[in-house]
C-alpha positions as CSV (number, residue, x, y, z in Angstrom):
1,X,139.4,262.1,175.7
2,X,136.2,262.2,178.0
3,X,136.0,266.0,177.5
4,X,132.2,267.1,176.2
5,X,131.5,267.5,172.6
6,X,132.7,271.3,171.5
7,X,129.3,271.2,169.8
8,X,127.4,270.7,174.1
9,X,128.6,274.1,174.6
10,X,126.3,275.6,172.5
11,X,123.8,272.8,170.7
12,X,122.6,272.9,167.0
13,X,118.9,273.4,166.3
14,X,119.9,270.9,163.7
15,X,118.9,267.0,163.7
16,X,119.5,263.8,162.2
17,X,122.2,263.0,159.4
18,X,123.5,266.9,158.8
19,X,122.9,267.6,162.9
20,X,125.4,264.9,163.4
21,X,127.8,265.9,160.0
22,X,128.2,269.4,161.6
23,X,128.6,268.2,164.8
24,X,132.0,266.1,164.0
25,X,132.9,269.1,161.5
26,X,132.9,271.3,164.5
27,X,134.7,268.5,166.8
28,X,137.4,268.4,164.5
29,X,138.0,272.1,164.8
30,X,139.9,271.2,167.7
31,X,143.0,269.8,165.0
32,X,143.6,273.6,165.2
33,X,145.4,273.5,168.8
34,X,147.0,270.0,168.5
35,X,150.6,271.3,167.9
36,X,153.4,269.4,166.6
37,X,157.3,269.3,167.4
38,X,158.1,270.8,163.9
39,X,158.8,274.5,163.7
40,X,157.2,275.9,160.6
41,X,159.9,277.4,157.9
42,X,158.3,280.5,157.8
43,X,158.1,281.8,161.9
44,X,159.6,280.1,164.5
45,X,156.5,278.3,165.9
46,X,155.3,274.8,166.1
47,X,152.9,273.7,163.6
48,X,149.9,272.3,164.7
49,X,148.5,269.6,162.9
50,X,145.8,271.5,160.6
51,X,148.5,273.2,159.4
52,X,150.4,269.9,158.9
53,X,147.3,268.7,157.4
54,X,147.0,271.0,154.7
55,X,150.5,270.9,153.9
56,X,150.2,267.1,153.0
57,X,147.4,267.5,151.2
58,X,149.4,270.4,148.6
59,X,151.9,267.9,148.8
60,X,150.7,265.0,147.2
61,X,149.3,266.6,144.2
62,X,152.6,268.4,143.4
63,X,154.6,265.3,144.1
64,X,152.1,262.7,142.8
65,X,154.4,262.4,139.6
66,X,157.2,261.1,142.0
67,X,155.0,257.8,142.9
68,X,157.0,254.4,141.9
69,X,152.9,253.0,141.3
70,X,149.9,254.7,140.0
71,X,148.2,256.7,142.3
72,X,144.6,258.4,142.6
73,X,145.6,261.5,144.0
74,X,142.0,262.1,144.9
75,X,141.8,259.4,147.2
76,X,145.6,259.7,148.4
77,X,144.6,263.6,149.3
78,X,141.7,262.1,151.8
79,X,144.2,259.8,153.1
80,X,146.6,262.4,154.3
81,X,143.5,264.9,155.3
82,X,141.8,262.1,157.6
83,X,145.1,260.1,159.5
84,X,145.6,263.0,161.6
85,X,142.1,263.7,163.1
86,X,142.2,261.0,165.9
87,X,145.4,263.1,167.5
88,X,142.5,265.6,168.6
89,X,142.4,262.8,171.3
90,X,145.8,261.3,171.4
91,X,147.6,263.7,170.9
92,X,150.5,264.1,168.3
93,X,153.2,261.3,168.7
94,X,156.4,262.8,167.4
95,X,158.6,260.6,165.2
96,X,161.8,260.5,167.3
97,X,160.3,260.3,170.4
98,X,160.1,256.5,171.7
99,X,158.7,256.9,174.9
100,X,155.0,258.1,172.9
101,X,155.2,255.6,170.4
102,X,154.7,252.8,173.2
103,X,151.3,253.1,173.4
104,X,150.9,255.2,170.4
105,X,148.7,252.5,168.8
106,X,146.1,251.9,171.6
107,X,145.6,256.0,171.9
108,X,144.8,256.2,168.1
109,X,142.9,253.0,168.3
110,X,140.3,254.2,171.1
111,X,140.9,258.0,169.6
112,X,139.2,257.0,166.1
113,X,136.6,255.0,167.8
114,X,135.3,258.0,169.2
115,X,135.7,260.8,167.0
116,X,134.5,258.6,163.5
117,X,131.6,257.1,165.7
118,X,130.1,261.2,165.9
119,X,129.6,260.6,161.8
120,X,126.2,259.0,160.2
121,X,127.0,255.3,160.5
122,X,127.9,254.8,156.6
123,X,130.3,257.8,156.9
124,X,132.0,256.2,160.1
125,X,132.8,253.2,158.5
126,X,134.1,255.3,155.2
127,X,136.7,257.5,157.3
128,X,137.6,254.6,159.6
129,X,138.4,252.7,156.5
130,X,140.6,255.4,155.1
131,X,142.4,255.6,158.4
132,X,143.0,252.1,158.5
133,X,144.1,252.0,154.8
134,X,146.7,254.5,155.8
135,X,147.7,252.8,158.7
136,X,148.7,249.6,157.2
137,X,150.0,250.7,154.2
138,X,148.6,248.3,151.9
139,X,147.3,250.4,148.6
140,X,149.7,252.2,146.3
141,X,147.7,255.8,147.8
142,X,148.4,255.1,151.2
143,X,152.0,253.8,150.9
144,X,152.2,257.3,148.9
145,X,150.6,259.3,151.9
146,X,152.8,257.5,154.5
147,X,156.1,258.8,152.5
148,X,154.9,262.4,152.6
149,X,153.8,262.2,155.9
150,X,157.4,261.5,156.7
151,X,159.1,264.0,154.0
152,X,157.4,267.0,155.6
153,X,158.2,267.1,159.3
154,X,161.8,266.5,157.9
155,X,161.6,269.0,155.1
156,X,160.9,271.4,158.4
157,X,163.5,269.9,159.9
158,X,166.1,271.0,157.2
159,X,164.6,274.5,157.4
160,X,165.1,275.0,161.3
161,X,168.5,273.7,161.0
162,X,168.2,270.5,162.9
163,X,164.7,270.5,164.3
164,X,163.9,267.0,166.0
165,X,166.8,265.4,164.6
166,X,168.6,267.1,167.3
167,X,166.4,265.2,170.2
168,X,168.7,263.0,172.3
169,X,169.5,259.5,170.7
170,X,168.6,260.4,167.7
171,X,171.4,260.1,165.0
172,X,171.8,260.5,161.1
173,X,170.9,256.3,161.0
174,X,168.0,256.5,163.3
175,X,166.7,258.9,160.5
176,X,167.5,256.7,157.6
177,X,165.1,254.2,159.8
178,X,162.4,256.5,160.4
179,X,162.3,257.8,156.5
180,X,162.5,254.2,154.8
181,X,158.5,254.7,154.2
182,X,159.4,257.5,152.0
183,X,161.7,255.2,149.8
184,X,159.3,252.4,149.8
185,X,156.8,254.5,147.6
186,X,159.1,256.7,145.7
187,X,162.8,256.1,144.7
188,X,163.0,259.7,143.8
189,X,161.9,261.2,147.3
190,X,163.8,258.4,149.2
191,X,166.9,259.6,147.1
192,X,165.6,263.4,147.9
193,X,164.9,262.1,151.8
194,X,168.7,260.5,152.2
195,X,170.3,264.1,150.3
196,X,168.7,266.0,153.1
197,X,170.1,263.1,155.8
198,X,173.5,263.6,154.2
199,X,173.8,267.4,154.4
200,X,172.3,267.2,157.4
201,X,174.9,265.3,158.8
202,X,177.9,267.4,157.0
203,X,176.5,270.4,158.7
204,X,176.2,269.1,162.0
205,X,172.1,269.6,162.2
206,X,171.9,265.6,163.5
207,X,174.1,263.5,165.1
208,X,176.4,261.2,163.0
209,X,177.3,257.9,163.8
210,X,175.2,255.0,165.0
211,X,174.1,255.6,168.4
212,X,171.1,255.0,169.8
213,X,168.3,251.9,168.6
214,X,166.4,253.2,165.6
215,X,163.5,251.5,166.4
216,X,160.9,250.7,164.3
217,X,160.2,252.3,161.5
């Protein structure tokens, strides 16, 4: 978090508004090397979260027909393109691991302070707004980008036979817990979401049962 600007290393003979637009657009280049604890379907590699990035955004314009409430799938695709950024400083916070998600909140918090505050003033308060929005959940779009946030690291998980569900404590109803976003903003992806918990479970990929405290959600 206190490491210099990737832009120090080698300064723009650029100023003012596009001097400092560049300078986050090169910033955020470092989304690249944040990696995730999903394996990617195709190679057996982590995804890092441009990667994850990008997926979302494909996502919600195939699946926008899926929402339960109308949905600007404009806006809902900046949702999903800006939540991630402020893990260049804090880091990813995997879903099934607890210990992270203590302080998860106060990372992100400070994380999006610093990176937004590189942009032009009025563009600060535009992408700290959309990361709010999609923090709290409260428009149709960003209820919409929580539930594909959460379908996609599990859609990987299906592919890698297990994936995260197989961390420690985590069982086939800590799952349910951790997915209920996905129901809350489509009945057909929480039905597809609780398929994939089912089979899951028949083929052994996550534990069944009810050990472990699901936690929040």
């Amino acid at each position: 978090m206190d490491e210099p600007l990737l832009v120090e290393r080698r300064p723009l003979p650029i100023d003012g508004r596009l001097g400092q637009q560049l300078a986050f657009l090169i910033e955020v280049d470092r989304l690249k090397t944040v990696l995730r604890a999903s394996t990617l379907a195709a190679v057996d590699r982590r995804e890092n979260d441009a990667e994850h990035s990008w997926h979302l955004a494909l996502m919600v314009p195939v699946l926008a027909e899926y929402a339960d409430e109308p949905i600007d799938v404009g806006h809902t695709i900046r949702l999903v393109v800006v939540h991630d950024l402020v893990e260049i400083y804090a880091g990813d916070t995997p879903i099934y691991d607890d210990k992270l998600r203590t302080d998860q909140a106060e990372r992100e918090l400070a994380a999006a302070d610093k990176l937004f505050g590189l942009l032009p003033a009025d563009q600060a308060r535009e992408f700290r707004a959309l990361w709010d929005e999609f923090e709290e959940r409260r428009t149709p779009e960003a209820r919409f980008a929580k539930a594909i946030d959460r379908l996609e690291p599990n859609l990987l998980n299906w592919m890698a036979g297990g994936g995260t569900w197989l961390t420690p404590g985590v069982t086939a109803d800590v799952v349910r817990s951790r997915t209920e976003h996905i129901g809350q903003a489509s009945s057909a992806l929480g039905e597809a979401m609780r398929a994939l918990i089912t089979g899951a479970e028949r083929n052994g990929w996550v534990a069944a049962g009810q050990q472990g405290d699901p936690g929040p959600a």
